[in-house]
C-alpha positions, 0 to 999 in steps of 0.5 A, a space after each residue: 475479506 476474501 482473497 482476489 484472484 489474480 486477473 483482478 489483483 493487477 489492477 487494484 494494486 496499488 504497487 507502482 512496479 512492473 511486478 508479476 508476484 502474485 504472491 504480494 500482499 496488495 495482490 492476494 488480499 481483498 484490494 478493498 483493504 488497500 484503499 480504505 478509508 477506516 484507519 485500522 484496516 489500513 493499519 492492518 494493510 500497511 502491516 501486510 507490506 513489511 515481509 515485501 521486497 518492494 515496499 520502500 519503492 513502493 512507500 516512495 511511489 505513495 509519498 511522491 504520487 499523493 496516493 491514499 490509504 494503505 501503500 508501502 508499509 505506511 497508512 495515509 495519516 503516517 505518510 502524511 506526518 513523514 512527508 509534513 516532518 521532511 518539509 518542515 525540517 
């Protein structure tokens, strides 16, 4: 996947903060990783989110807003499981 420049970046992010980082992971890869539906690139995505300073807020944003694919350091299926074991518990 090739990387994105940094106009187009902003808006296929899925990062919820005011962050001009252009150094993020979700905005120097290929956006298309973020949102896919196969599990392992989201796998691969969601690995990418743990060196970034905004993932929790980021995993928080994904998991009250109902976002798919990859986002804060979560795929869809494992942020599902999280949400299903807390209001289960």
């Amino acid at each position: 996947m090739a990387a994105i420049t940094p106009g187009s970046a902003r808006a296929a992010s899925p990062l919820p903060l005011n962050v001009d980082d252009l150094t993020l992971p979700c905005r120097t890869t290929d956006p298309d990783l973020w949102t896919s539906s196969v599990y392992t690139e989201q796998l691969r995505a969601a690995d990418l989110c743990h060196d970034c300073p905004h993932m929790l807020a980021c995993r928080a944003w994904a998991r009250a807003t109902g976002q798919a694919g990859a986002c804060g350091g979560e795929t869809e299926a494992q942020r599902r499981r999280a949400l299903s074991t807390r209001t289960a518990a």
